[in-house]
N, C-alpha and C positions, 0 to 999 in steps of 0.2 A: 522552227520550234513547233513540235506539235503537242497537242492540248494531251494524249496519252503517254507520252514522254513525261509529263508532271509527276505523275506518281511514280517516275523512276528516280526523282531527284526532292523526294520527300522533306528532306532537311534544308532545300536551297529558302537560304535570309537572307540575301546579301548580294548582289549582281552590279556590276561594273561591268558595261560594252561598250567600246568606242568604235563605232563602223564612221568614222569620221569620212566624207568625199568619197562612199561609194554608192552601188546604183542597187538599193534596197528598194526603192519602190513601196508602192501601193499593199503589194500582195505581200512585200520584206515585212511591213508596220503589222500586217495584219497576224502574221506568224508570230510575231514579236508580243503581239497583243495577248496569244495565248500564257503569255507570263501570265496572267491573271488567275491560272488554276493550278500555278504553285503554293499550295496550301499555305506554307507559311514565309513569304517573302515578303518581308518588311522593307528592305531598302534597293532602291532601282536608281541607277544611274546612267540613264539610255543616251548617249551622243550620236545624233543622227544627221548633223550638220549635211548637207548639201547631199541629201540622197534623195532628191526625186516624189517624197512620201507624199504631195499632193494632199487634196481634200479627201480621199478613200483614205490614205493611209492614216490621218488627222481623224477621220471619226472611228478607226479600226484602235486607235490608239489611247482613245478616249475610254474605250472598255474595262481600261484598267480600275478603273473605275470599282470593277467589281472584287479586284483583291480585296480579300478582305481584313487582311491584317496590314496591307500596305500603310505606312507611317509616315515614308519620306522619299521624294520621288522628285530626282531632277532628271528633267526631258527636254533636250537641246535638238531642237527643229529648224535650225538658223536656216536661210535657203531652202525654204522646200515647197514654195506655191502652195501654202496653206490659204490663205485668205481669209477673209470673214466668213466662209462656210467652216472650213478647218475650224475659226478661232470658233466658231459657237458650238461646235462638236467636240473643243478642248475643253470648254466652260462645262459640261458635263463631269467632268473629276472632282464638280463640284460634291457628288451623292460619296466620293470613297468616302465609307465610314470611319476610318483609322488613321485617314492623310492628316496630317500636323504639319507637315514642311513640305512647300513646295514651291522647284526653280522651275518656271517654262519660258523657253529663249523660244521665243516667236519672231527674232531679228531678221529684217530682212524679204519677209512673208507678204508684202501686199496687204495686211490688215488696215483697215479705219476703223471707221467709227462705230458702225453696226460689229464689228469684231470687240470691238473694246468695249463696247454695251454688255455683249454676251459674256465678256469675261469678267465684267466687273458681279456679275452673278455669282462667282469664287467666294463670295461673302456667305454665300447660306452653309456652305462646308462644314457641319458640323465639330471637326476638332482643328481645323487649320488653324495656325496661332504664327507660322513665319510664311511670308510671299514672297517669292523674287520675279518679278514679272517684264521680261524683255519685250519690250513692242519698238524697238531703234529702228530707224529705217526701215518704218513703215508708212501709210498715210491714215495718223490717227489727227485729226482735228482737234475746235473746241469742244464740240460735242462729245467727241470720245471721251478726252481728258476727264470733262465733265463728270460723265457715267461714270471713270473709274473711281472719283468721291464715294461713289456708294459703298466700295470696302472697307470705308468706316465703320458700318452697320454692322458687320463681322462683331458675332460675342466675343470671338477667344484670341481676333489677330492682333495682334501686338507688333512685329515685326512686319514692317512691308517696305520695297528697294521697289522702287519703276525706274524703267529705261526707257526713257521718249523720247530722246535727242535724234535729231534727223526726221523727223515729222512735219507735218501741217498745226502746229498747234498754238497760237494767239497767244495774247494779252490774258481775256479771258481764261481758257485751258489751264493757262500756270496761274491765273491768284486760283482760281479753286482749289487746285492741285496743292498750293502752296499751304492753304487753310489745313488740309489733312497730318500738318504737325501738330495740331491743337488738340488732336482726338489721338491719337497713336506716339506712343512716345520715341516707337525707333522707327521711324519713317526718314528714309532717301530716295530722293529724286534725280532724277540724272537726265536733264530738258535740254 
């Protein structure tokens, strides 16, 4: 995808791509990332399961950032050696102006705790009001867990799903975790 091809496909709203278990790469995400300067693409449903996309591809992907009419964006990363470099360079989609819903499957990535920190930052997101946030079979601890309390602080999210099962994460981690039905009324857990 190149960034001048946008303005040949003026009307694209709407994008469903499953490149599901192929070898997209670093340089695949980064192509990919030019989605951001089709003018008005509101809904992106990117499946990138097990392609390779790394920490380059993770912060090339994070630019979406810049759509500016983007609303609703699930980005399926499962297997892809993102890490806590990836995840704090995903935690930037915090700035999309327009984002209200968003799935990020980080399953399987090598994230902890400094990853989970960075993404519990998804809270200053201006209009984000639903979260689906995959961290399964990762190594997030109690500290991570911890940090992700903070997307309480979120104005407008209402709606928030974590996936932590298969982690490092204690006693501690789930009553905290647990405490976040008290503040959100559609909050699931999945430890």
């Amino acid at each position: 995808i190149n960034a001048e091809y946008m303005g040949e496909a003026p009307f694209l709203h709407t994008l469903n791509l499953n490149l599901d278990s192929n070898l997209v790469g670093g340089n695949g995400a980064r192509a990919l990332s030019q989605l951001k300067e089709a003018p008005f693409l509101h809904t992106l449903n990117l499946n990138l399961d097990s392609n390779f996309v790394g920490v380059d591809g993770a912060r090339a992907l994070s630019e979406l950032n810049q759509a500016p009419f983007l609303h609703t964006l699930d980005l399926n990363l499962r297997y892809n050696e993102v890490g806590n470099e990836g995840a704090c360079a995903l935690s930037q989609l915090k700035s999309a102006p327009s984002l209200h819903t968003l799935s990020l499957n980080l399953n399987g990535n090598r994230v902890g705790d400094d990853g989970a920190r960075a993404l519990s930052e998804l809270k200053e997101a201006p209009s984000l009001h639903t979260l689906k946030l995959n961290l399964a079979g990762n190594q997030v601890g109690d500290n991570g867990a911890i940090a992700l309390l903070q997307l309480k602080e979120s104005p407008l999210l209402h709606t928030l799903t974590l996936y932590l099962f298969h982690n490092q994460v204690g006693g501690d981690g789930a009553d905290a975790l647990y405490n976040l039905h008290t503040f959100m009324p559609n909050f699931t857990l999945y430890i």
